[in-house]
CHARMM-style PDB file with segment names, atoms N, HN, CA, C and O in Angstrom:
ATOM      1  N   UNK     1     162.881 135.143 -73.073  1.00  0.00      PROA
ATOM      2  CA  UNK     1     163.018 135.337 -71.639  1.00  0.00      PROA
ATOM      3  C   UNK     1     163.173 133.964 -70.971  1.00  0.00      PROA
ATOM      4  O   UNK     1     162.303 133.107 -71.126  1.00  0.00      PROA
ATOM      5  N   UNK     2     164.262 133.746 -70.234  1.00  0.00      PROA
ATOM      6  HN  UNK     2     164.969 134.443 -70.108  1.00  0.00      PROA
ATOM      7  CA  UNK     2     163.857 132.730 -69.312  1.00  0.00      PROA
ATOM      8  C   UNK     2     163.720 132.401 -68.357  1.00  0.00      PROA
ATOM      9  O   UNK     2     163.934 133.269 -67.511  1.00  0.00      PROA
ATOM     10  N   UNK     3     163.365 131.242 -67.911  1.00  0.00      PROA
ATOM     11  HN  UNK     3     163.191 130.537 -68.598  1.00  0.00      PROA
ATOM     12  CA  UNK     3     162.056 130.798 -67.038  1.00  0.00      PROA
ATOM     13  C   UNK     3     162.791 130.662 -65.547  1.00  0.00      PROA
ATOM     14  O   UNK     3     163.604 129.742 -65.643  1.00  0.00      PROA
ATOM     15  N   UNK     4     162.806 131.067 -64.592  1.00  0.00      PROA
ATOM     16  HN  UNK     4     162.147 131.814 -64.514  1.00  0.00      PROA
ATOM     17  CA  UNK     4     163.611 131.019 -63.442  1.00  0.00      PROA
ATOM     18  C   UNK     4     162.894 129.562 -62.929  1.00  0.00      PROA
ATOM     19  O   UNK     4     161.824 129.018 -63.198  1.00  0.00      PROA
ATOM     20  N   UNK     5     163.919 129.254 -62.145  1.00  0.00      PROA
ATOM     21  HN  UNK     5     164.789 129.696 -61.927  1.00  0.00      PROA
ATOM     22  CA  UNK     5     163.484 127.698 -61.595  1.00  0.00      PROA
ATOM     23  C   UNK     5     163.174 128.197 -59.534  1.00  0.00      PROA
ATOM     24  O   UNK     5     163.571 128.834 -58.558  1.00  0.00      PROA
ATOM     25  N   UNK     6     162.575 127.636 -59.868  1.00  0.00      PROA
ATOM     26  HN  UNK     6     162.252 127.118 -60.661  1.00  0.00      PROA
ATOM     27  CA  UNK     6     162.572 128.104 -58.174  1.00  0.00      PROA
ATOM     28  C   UNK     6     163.643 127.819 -57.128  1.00  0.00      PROA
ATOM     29  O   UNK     6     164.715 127.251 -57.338  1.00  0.00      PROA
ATOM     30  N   UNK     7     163.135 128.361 -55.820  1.00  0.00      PROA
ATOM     31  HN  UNK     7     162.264 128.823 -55.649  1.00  0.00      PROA
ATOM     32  CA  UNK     7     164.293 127.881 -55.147  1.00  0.00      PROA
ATOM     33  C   UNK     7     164.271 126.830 -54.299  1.00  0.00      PROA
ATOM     34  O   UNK     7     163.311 126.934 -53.536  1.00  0.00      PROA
ATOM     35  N   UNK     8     164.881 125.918 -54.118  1.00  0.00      PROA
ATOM     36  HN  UNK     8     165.661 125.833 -54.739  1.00  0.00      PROA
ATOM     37  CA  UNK     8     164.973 124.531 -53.303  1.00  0.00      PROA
ATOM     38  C   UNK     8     165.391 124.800 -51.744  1.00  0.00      PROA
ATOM     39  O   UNK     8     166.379 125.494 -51.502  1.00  0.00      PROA
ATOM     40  N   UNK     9     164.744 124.330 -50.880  1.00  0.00      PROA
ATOM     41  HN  UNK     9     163.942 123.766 -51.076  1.00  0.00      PROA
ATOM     42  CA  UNK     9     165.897 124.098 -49.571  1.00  0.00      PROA
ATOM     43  C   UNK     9     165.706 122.915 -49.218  1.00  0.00      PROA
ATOM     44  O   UNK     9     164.611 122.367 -49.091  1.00  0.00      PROA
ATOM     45  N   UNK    10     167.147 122.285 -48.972  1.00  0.00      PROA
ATOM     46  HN  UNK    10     168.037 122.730 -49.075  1.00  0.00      PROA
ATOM     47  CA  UNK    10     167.594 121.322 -48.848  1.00  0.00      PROA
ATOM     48  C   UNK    10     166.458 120.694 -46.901  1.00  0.00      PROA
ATOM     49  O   UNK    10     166.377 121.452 -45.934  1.00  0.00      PROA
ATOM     50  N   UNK    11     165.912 119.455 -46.928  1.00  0.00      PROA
ATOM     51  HN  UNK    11     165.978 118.839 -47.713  1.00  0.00      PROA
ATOM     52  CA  UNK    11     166.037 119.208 -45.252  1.00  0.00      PROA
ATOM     53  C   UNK    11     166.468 117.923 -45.285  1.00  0.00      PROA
ATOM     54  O   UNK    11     166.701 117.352 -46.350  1.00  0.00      PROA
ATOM     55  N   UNK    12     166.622 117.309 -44.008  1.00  0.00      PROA
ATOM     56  HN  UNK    12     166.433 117.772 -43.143  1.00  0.00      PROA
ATOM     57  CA  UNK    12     167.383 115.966 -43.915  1.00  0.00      PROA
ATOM     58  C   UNK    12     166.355 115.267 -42.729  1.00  0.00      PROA
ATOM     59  O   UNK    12     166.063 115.987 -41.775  1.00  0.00      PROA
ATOM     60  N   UNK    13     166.031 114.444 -42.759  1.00  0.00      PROA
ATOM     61  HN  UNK    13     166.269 113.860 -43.534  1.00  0.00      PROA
ATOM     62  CA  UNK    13     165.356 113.709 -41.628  1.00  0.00      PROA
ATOM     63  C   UNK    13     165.648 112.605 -41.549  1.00  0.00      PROA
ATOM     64  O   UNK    13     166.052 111.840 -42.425  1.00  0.00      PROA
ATOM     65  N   UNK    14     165.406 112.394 -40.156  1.00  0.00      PROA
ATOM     66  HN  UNK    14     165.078 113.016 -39.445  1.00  0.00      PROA
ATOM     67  CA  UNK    14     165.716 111.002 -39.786  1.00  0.00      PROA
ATOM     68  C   UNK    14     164.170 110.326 -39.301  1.00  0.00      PROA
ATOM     69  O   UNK    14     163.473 110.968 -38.515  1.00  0.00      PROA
ATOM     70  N   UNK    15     163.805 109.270 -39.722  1.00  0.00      PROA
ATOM     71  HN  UNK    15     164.372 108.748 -40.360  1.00  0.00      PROA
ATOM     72  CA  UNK    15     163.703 108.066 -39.423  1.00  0.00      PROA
ATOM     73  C   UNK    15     163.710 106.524 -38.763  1.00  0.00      PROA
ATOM     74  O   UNK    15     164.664 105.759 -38.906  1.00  0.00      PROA
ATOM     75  N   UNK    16     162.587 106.218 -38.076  1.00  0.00      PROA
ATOM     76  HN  UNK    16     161.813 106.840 -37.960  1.00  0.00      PROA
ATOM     77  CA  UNK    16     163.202 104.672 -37.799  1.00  0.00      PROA
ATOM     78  C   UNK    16     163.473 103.850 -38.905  1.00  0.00      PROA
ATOM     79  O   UNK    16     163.180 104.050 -40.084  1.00  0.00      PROA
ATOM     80  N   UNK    17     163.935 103.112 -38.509  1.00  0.00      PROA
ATOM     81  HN  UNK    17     164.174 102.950 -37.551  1.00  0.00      PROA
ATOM     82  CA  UNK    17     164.041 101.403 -39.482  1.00  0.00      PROA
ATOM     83  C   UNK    17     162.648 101.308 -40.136  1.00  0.00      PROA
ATOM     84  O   UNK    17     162.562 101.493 -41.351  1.00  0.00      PROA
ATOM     85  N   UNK    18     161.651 101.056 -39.469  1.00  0.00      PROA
ATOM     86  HN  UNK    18     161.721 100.907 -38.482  1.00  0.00      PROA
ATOM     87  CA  UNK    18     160.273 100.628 -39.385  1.00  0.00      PROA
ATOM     88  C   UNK    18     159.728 101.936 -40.398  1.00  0.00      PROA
ATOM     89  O   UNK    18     159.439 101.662 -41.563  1.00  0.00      PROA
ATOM     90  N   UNK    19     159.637 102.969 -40.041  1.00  0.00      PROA
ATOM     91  HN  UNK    19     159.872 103.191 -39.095  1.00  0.00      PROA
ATOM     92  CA  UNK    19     159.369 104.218 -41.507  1.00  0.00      PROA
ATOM     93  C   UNK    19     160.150 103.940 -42.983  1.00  0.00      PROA
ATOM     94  O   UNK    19     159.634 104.081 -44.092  1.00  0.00      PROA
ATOM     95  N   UNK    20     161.255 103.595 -42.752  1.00  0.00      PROA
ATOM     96  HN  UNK    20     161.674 103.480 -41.852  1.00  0.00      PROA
ATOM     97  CA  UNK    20     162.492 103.449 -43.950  1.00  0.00      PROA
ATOM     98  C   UNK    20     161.960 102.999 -44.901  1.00  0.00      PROA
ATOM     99  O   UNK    20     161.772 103.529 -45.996  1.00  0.00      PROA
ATOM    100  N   UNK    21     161.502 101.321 -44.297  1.00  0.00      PROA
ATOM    101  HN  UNK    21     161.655 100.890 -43.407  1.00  0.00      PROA
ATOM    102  CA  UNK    21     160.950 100.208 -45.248  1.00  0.00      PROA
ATOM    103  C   UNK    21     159.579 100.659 -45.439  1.00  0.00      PROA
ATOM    104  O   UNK    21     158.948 100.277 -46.425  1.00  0.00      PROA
ATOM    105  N   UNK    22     159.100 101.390 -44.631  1.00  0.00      PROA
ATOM    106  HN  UNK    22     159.613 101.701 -43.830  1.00  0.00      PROA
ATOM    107  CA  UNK    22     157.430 101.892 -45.274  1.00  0.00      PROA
ATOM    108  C   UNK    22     157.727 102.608 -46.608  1.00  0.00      PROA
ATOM    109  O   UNK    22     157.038 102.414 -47.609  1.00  0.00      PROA
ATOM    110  N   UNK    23     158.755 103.421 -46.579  1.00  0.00      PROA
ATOM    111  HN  UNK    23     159.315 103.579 -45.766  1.00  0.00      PROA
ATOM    112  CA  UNK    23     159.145 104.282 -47.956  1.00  0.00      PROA
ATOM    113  C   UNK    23     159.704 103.594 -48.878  1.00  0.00      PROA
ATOM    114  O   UNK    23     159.680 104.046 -50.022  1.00  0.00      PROA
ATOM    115  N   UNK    24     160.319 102.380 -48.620  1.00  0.00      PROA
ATOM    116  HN  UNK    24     160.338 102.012 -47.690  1.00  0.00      PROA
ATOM    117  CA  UNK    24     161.262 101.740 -49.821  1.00  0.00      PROA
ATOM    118  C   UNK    24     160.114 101.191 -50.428  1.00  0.00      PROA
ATOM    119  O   UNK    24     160.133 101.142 -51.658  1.00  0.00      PROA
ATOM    120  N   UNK    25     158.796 100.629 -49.645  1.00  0.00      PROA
ATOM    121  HN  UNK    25     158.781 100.669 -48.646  1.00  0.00      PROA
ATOM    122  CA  UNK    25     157.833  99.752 -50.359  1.00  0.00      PROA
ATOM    123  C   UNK    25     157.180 100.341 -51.363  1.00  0.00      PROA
ATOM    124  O   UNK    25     156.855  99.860 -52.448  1.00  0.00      PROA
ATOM    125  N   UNK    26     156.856 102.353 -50.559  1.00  0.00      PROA
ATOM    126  HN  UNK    26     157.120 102.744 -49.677  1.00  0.00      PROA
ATOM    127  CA  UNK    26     156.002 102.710 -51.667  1.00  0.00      PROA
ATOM    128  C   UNK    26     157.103 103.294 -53.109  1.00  0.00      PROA
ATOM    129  O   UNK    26     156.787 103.912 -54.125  1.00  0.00      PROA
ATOM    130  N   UNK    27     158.167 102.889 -52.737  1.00  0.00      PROA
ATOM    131  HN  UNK    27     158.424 102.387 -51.911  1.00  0.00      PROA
ATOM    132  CA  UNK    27     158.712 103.804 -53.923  1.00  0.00      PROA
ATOM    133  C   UNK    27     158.535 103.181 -55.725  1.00  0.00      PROA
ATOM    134  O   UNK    27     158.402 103.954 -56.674  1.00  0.00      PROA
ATOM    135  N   UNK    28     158.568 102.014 -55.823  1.00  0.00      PROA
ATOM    136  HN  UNK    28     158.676 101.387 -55.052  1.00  0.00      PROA
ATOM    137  CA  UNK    28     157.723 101.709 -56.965  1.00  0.00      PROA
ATOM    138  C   UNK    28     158.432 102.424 -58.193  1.00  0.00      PROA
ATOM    139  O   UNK    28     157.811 102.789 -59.191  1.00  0.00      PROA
ATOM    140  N   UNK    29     160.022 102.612 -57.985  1.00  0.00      PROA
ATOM    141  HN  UNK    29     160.527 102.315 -57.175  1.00  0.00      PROA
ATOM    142  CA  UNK    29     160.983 102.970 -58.916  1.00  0.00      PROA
ATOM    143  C   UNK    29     160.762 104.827 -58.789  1.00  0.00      PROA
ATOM    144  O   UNK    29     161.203 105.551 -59.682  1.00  0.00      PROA
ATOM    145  N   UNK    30     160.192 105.274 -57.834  1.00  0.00      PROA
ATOM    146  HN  UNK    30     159.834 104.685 -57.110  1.00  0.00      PROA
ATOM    147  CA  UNK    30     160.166 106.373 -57.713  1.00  0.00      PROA
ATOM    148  C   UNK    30     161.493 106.758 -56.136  1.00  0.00      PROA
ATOM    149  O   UNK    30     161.781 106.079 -55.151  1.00  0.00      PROA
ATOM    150  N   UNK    31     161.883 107.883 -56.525  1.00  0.00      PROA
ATOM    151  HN  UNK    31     161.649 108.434 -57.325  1.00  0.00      PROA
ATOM    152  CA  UNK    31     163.053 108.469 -55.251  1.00  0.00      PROA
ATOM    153  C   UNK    31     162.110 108.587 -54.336  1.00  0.00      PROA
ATOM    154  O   UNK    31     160.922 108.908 -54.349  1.00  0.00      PROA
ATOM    155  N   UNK    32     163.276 108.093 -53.126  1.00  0.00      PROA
ATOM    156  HN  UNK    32     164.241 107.832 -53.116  1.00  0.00      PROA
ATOM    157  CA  UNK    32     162.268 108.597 -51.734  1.00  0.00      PROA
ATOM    158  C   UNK    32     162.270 109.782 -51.573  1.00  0.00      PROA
ATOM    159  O   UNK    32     161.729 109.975 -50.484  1.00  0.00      PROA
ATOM    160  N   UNK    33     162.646 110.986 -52.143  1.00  0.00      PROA
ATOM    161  HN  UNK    33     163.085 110.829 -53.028  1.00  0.00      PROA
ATOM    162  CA  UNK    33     161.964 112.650 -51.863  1.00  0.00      PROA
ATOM    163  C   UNK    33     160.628 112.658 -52.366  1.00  0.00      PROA
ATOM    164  O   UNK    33     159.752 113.344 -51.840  1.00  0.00      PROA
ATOM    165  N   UNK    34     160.407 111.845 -53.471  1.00  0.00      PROA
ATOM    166  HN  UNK    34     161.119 111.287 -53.898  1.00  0.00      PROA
ATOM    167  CA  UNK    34     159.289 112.048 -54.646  1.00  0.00      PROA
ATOM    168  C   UNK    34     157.831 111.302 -53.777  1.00  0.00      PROA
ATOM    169  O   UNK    34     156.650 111.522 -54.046  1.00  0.00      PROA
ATOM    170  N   UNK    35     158.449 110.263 -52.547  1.00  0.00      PROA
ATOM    171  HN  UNK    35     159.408 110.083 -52.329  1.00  0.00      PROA
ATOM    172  CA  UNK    35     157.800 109.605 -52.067  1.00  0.00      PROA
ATOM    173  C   UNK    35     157.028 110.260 -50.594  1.00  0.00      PROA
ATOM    174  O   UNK    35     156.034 109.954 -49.935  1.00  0.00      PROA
ATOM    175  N   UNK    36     157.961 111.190 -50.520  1.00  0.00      PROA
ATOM    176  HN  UNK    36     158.768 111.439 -51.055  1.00  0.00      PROA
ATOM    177  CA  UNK    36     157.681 112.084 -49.502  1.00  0.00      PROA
ATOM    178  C   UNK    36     157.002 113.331 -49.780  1.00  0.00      PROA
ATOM    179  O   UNK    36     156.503 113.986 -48.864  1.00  0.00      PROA
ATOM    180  N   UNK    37     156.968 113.585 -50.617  1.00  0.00      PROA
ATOM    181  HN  UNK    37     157.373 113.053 -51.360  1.00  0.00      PROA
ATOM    182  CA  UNK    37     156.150 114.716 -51.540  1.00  0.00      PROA
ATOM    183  C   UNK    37     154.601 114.846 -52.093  1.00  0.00      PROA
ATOM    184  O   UNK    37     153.700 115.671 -52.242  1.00  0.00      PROA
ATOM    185  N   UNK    38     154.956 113.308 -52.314  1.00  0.00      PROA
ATOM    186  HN  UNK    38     155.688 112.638 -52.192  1.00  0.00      PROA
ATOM    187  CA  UNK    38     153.426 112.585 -52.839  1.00  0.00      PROA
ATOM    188  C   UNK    38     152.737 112.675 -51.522  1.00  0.00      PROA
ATOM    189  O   UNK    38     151.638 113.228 -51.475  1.00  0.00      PROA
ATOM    190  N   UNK    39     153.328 112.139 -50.356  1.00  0.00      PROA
ATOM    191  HN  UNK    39     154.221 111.690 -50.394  1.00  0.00      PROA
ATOM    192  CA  UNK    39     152.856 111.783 -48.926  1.00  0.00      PROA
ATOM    193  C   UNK    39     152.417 113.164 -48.353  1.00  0.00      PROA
ATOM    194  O   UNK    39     151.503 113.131 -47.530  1.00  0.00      PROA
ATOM    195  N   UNK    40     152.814 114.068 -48.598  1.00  0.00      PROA
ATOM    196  HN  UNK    40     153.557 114.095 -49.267  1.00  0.00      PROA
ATOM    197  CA  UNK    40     152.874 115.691 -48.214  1.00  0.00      PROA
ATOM    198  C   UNK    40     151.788 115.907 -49.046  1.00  0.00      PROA
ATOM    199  O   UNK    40     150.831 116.351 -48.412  1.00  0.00      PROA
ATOM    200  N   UNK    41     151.622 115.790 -49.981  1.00  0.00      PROA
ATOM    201  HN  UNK    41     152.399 115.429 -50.496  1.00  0.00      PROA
ATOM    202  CA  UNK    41     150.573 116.626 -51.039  1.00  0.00      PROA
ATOM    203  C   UNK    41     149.426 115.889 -50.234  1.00  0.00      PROA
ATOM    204  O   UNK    41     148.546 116.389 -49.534  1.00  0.00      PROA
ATOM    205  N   UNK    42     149.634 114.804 -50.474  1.00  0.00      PROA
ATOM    206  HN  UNK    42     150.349 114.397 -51.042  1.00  0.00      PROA
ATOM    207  CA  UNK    42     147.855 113.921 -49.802  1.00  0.00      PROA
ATOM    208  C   UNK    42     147.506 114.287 -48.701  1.00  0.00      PROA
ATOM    209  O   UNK    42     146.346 114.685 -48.595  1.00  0.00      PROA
ATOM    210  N   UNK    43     148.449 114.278 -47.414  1.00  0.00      PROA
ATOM    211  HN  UNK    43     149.392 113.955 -47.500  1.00  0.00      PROA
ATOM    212  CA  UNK    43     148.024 115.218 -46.006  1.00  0.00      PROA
ATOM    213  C   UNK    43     147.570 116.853 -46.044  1.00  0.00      PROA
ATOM    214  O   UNK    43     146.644 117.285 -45.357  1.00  0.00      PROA
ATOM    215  N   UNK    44     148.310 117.615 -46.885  1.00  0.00      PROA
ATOM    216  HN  UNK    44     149.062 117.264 -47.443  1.00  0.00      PROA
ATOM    217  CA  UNK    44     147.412 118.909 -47.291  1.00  0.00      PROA
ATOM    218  C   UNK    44     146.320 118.766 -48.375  1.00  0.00      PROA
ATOM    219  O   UNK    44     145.634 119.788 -48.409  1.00  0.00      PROA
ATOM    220  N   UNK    45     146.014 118.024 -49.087  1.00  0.00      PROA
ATOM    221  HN  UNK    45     146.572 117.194 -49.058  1.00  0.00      PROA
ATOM    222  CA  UNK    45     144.642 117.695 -49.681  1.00  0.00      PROA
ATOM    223  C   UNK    45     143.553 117.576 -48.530  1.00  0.00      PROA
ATOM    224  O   UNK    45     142.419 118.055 -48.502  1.00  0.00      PROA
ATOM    225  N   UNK    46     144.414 116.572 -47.310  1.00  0.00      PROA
ATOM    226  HN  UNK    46     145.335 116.183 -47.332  1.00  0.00      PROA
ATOM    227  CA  UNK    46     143.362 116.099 -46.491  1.00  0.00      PROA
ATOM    228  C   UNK    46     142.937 117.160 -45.340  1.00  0.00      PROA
ATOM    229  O   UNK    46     141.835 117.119 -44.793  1.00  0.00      PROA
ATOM    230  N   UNK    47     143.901 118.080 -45.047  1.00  0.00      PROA
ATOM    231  HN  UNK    47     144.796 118.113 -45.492  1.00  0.00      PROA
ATOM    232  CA  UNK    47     143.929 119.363 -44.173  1.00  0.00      PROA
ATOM    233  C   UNK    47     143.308 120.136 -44.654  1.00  0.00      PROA
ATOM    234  O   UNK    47     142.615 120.738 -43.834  1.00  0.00      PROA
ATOM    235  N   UNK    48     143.145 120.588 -46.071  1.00  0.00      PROA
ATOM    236  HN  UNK    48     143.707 120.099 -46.738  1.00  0.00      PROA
ATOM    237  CA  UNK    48     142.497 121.566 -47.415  1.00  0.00      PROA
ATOM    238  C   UNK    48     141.179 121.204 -47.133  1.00  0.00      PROA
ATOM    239  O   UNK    48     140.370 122.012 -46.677  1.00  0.00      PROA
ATOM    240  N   UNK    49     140.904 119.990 -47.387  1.00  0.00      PROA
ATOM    241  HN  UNK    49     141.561 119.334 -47.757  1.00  0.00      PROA
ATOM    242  CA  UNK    49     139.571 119.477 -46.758  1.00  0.00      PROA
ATOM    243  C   UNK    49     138.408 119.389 -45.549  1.00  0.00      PROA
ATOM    244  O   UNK    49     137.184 119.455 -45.433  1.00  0.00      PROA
ATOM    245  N   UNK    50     139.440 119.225 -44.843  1.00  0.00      PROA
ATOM    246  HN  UNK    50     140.434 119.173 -44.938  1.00  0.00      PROA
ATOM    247  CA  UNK    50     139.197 119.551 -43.041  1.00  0.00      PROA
ATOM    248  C   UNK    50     138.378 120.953 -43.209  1.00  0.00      PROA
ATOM    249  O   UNK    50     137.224 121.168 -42.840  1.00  0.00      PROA
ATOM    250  N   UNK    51     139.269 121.843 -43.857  1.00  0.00      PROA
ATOM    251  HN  UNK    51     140.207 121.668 -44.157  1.00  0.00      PROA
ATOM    252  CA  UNK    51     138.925 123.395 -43.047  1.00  0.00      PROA
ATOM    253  C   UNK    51     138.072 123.568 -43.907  1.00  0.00      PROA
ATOM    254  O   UNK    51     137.295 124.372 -43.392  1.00  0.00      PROA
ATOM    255  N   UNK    52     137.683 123.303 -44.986  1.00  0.00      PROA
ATOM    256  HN  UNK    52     138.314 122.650 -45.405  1.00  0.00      PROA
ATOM    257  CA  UNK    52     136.485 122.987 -46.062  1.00  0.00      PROA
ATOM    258  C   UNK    52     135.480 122.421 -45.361  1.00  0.00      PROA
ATOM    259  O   UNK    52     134.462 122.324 -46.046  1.00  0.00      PROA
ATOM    260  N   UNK    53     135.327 121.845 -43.816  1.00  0.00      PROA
ATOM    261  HN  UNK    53     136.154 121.924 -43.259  1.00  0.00      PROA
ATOM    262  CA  UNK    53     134.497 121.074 -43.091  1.00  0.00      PROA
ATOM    263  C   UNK    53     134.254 119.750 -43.999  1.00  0.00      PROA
ATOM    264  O   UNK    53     133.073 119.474 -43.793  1.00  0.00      PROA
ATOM    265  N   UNK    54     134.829 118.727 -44.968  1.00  0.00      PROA
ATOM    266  HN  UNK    54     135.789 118.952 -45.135  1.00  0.00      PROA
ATOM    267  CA  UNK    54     134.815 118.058 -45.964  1.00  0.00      PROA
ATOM    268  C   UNK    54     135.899 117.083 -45.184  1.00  0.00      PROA
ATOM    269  O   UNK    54     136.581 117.355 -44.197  1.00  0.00      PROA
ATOM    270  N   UNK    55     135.825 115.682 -46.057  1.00  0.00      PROA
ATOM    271  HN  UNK    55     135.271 115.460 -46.859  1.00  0.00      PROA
ATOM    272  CA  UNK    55     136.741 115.157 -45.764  1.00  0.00      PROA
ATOM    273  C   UNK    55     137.557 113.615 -47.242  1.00  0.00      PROA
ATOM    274  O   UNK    55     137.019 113.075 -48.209  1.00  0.00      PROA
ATOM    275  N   UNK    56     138.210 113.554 -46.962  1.00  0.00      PROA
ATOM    276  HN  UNK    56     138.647 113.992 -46.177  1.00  0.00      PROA
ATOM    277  CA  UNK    56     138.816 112.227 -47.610  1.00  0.00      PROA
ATOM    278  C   UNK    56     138.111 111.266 -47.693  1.00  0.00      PROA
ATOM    279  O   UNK    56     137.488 111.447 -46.646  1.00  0.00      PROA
ATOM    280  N   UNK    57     137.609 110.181 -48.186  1.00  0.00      PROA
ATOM    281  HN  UNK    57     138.114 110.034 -49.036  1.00  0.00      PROA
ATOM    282  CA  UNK    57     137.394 108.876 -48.313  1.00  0.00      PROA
ATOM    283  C   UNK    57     137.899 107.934 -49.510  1.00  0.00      PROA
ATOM    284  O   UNK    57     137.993 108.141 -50.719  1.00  0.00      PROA
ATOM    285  N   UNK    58     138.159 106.924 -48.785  1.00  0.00      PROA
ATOM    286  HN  UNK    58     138.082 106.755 -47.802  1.00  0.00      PROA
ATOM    287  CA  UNK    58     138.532 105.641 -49.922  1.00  0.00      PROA
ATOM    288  C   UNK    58     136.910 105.004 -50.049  1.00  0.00      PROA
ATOM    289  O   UNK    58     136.137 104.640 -49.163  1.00  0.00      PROA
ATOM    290  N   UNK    59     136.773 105.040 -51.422  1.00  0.00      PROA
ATOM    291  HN  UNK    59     137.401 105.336 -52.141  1.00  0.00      PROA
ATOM    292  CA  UNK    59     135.255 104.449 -52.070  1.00  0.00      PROA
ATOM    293  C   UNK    59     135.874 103.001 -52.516  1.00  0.00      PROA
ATOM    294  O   UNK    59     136.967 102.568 -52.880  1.00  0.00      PROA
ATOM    295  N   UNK    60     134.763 102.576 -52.317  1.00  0.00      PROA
ATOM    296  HN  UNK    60     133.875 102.927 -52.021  1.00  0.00      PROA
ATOM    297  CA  UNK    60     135.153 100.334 -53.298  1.00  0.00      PROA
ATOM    298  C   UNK    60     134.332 100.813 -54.312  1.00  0.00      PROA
ATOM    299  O   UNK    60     133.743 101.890 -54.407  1.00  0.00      PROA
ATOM    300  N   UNK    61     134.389  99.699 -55.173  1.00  0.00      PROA
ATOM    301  HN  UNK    61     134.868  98.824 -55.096  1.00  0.00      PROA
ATOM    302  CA  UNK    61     133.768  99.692 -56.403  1.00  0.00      PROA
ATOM    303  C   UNK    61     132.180  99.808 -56.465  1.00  0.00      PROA
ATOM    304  O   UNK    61     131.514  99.967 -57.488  1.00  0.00      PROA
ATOM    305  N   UNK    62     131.793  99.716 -55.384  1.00  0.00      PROA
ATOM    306  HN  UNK    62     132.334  99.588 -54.553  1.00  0.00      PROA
ATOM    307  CA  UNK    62     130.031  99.934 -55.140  1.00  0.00      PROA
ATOM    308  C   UNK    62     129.840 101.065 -55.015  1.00  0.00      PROA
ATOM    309  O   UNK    62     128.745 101.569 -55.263  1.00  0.00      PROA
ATOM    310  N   UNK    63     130.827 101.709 -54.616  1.00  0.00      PROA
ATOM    311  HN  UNK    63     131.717 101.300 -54.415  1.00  0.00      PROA
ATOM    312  CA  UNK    63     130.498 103.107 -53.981  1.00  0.00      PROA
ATOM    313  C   UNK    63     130.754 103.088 -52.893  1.00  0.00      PROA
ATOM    314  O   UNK    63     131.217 104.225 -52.805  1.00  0.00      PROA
ATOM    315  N   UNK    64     130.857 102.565 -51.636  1.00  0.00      PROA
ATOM    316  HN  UNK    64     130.481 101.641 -51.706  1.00  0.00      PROA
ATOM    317  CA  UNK    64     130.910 102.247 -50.589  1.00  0.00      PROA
ATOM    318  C   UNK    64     131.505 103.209 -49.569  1.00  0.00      PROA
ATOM    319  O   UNK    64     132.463 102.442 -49.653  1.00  0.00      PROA
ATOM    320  N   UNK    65     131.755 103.825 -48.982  1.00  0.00      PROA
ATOM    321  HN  UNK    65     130.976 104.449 -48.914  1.00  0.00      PROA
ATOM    322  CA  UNK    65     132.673 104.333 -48.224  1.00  0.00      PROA
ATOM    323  C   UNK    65     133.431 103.251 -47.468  1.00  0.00      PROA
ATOM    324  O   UNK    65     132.735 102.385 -46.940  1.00  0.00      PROA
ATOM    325  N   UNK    66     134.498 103.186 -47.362  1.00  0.00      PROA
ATOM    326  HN  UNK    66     135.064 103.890 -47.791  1.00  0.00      PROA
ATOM    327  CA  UNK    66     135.515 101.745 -47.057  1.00  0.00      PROA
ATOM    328  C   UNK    66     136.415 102.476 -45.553  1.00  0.00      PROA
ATOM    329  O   UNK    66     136.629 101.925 -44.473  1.00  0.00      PROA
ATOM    330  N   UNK    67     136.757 103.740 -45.962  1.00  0.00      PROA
ATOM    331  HN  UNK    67     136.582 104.187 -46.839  1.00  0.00      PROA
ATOM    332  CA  UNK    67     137.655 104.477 -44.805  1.00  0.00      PROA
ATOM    333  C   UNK    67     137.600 106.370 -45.262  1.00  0.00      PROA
ATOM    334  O   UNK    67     137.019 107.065 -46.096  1.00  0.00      PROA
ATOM    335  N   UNK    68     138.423 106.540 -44.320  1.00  0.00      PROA
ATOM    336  HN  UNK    68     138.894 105.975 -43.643  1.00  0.00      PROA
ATOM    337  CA  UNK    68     138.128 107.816 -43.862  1.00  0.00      PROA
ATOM    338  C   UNK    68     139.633 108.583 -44.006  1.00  0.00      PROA
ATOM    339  O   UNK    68     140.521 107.789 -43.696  1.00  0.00      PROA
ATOM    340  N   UNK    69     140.077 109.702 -44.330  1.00  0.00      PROA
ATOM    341  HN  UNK    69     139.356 110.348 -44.582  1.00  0.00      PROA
ATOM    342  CA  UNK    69     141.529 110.168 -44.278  1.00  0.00      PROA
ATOM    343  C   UNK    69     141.263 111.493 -43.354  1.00  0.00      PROA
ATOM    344  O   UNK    69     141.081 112.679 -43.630  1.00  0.00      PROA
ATOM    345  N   UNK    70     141.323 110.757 -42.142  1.00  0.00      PROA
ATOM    346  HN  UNK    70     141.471 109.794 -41.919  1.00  0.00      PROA
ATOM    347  CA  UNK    70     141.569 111.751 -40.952  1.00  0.00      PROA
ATOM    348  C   UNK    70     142.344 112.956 -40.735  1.00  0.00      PROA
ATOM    349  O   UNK    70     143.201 112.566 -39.942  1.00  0.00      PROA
ATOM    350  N   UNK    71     142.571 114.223 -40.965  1.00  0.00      PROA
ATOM    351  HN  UNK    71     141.875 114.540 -41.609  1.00  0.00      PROA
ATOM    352  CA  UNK    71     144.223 115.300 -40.981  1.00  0.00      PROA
ATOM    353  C   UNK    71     143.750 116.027 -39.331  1.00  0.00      PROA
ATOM    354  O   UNK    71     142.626 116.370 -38.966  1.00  0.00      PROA
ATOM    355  N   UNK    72     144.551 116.066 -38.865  1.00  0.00      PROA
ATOM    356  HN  UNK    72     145.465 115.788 -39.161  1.00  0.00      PROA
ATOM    357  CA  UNK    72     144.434 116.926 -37.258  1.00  0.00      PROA
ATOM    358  C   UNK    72     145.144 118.155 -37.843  1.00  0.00      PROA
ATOM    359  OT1 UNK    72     145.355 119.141 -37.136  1.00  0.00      PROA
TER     360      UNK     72
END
């Protein structure tokens, strides 16, 4: 049997200059869809969380709480 692939829809967005180069930096030999995807998954982690009354944090190596990942 085989495996159906799902279905894609295409979107197109625009951008400033100033976003562009935020994406070229993180791409790290990765496509900017892949970069936008990653960026998408982490904001619904952080929304998933929210309604969990829970939230995001960046820890340092002590343990520390360092920052916070805010989702409205």
């Amino acid at each position: 049997m085989e495996k159906e692939t799902p279905a894609k829809v295409r979107l197109s967005l625009d951008v400033t200059p100033e976003m562009k180069a935020v994406i070229d930096g993180l791409r790290e030999g990765a496509t900017h869809a892949q970069v936008l995807r990653q960026g998408i998954a982490l904001l619904k982690t952080a929304k998933d969380a929210a309604r969990r009354e829970e939230q995001l944090a960046l820890i340092d190596s002590e343990g520390q709480v360092i920052a916070r990942l805010v989702a409205y």
